[in-house]
N, C-alpha and C positions, 0 to 999 in steps of 0.2 A: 782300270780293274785292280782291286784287291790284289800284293802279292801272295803266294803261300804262307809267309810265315806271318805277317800281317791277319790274314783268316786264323792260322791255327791258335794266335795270340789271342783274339777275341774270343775265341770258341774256350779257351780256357778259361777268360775271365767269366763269360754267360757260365760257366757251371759252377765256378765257387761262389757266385752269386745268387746260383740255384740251392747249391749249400746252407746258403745263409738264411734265407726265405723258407727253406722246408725245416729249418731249425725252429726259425721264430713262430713259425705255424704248429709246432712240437709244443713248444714251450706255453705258446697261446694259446692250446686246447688244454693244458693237462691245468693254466689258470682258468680257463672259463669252468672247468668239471667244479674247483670248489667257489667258484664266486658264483656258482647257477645254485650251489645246496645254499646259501648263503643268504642270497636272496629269493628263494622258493621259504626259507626256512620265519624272514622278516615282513614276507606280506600278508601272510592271513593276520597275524597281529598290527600290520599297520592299518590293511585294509577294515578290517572289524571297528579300529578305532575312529578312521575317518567317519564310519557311518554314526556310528554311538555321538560322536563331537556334534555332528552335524545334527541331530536329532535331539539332543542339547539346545542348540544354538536355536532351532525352530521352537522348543519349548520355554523357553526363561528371554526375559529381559536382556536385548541386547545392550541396556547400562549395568549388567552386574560383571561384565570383565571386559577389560579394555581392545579384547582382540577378538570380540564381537560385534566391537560397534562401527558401522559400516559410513564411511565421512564421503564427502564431494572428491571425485577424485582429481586431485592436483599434483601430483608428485605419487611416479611411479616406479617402485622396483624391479626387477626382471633379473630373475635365478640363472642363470646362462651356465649349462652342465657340461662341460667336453672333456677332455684327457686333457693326461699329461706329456704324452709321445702323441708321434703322427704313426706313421707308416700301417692304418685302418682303414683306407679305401675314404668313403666321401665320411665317413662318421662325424666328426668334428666339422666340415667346413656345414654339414646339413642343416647343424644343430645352431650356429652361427647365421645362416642365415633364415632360418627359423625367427629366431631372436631379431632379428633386422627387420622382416615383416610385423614381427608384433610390437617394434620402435615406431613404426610406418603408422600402423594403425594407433597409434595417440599420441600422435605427432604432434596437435594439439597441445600434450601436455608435455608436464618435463618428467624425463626418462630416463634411469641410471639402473645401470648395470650390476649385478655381483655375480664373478668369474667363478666358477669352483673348475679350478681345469685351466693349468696353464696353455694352450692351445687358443681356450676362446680372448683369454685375456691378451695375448700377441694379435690373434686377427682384429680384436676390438680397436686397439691401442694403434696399430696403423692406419684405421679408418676413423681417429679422430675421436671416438666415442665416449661417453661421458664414462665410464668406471669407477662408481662408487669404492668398491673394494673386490680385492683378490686375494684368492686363497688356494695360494700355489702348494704341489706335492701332496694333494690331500688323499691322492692314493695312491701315494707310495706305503701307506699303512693305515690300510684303512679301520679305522677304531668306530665307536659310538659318541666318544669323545668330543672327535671334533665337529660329529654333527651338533650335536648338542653345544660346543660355544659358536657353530654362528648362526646355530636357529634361537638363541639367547640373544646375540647380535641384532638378527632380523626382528625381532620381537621389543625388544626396546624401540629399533628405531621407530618401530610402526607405536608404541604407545609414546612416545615421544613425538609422535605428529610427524617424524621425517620424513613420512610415505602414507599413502594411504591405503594402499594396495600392493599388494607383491605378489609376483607372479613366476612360477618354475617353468621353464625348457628344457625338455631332456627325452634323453632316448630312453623308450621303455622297452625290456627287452622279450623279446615274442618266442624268438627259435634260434638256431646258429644262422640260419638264412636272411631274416627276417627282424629288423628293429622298427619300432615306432616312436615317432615325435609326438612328444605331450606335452602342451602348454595348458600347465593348469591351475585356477587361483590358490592362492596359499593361505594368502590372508586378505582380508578378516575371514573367517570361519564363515563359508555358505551353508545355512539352514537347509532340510530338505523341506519340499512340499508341503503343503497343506495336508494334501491327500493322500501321502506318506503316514505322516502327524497320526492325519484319523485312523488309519491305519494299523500302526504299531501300536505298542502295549506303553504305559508311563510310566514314568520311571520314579521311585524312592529314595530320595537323597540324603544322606547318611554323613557328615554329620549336618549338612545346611546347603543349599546349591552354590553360594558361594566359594566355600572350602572346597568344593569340588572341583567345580570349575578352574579356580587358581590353579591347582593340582592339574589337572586332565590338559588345558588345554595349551600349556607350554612342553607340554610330554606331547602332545600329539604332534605339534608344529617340531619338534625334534626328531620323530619318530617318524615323520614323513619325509623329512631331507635324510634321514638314515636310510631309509628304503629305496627315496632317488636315488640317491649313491651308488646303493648296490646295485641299482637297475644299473645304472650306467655303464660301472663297471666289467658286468657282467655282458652286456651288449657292444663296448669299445674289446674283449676279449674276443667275442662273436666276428667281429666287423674286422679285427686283424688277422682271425685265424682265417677267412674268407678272403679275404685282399692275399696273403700271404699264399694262400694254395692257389689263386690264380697266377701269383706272377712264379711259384714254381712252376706252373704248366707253360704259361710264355716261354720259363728260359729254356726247361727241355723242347717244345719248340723251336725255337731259335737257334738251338746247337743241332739240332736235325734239320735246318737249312744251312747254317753255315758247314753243315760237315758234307752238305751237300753239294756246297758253292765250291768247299773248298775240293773234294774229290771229280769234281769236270775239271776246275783250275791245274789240279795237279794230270789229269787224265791231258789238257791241252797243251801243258810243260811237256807232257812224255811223247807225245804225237811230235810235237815240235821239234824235238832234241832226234829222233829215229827220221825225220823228213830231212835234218841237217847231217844224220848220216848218210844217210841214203842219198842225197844231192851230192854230199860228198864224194864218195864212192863211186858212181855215176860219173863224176868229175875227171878222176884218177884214172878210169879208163881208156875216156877221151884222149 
């Protein structure tokens, strides 16, 4: 059995440790409040434009821009989104092996990876995994910058033949409770429907659909990893300030059994020590 000071030792560390967790659960909500305006603020303009590209794409010649034209797929990229820290409950390893089932599923073909989130690039990197490229710290400051040079990146390799296909994984974020995984094509550009097509109204292209299209559709491929981002962001805030308020409840738990273990232990020292008087005493009468 535990001695006293032994319990009381622990019982002091479970609470500066409860300290430290109700800190970073402080800190984690007062960042998800502005990366939630942030990314509330980047998707009606992302989302508007996904729809506008894609009804595009369904309307014109997928030979009038290179990142419409849709090839045999033989070489595959795979957007792989996680942090930069851990300590977010399963966030990171979810999204990781997310990515691993959609390795699985075209398997068949040859599959490389681009890390945004040093987390995914460590789990990658120990299971062997092919990693085209990483791009560590990229929210330590999160700009539109950097979305933009590696969806320039992503976009060469793909008119450059290096991929045929690129595909994003990541958490999209729902509520503080609440994240979802989305794996979703990136590129080439998916047309909507036919019956969409009929549907909608046509569009006048000002100065030529070429000009346009150059323009629109490397802003959008930008403008979608901009918005991944923030989702993610926004949702690895979510998923620590949740992880964090659980294990502040474990540790006050845990110091309400051990103050408990420790008040019988001390309650048996004291029974103990008053039975060695009293035997004594007892003794000296004899």
């Amino acid at each position: 059995m535990a001695s006293l000071k032994q319990i009381r030792r622990r019982i002091t560390g479970v609470k500066n440790t409860s300290q430290i967790t109700r800190a970073m659960q402080m800190v984690a909500a007062a960042r998800l409040r502005k990366a939630q305006e942030n990314m509330e603020r980047a998707r009606p303009y992302a989302w508007k434009l996904r729809d506008v590209i894609s009804s595009l794409a369904a309307r014109t010649s997928s030979e009038m821009h290179p990142l419409l034209e849709a090839r045999d797929a033989e070489r595959i990229g795979i957007v792989n989104v996680t942090s930069d820290r851990g300590l977010c409950g399963g966030f990171n390893v979810n999204i990781c092996r997310k990515t691993q089932k959609v390795i699985v599923e075209y398997s068949n073909l040859d599959v490389e990876i681009f890390t945004l989130g040093r987390r995914g690039y460590d789990f990658f990197k120990k299971r062997n995994a092919r990693i085209y490229r990483n791009y560590p710290g990229v929210f330590q400051e999160l700009e539109f910058s950097q979305a933009a040079a590696i969806g320039s990146e992503i976009c060469e390799q793909y008119i450059n033949g290096g991929f045929d296909r690129i595909y994003l994984v990541y958490n999209e974020f729902k509520n503080i409770i609440q994240q979802t995984i989305i794996t979703e094509q990136l590129l080439p550009v998916e047309p909507i429907s036919e019956l969409e097509v009929a549907q909608n109204v046509d569009y006048i292209f000002e100065p030529d659909p070429q000009g346009v299209l150059n323009k629109l559709i490397p802003m959008h491929v930008n403008v979608q990893l901009w918005r991944v981002m923030l989702e993610s962001y926004a949702a690895e805030q979510a998923a620590r300030m949740s992880a964090m308020d659980n294990a502040t409840k474990n540790a006050v738990e845990l110091v309400d059994a051990l103050t408990l273990q420790f008040n019988k232990a001390r309650q048996a020292a004291i029974t103990k020590e008053i039975l060695e008087i009293v035997s004594g005493a007892e003794g000296l009468k004899g």
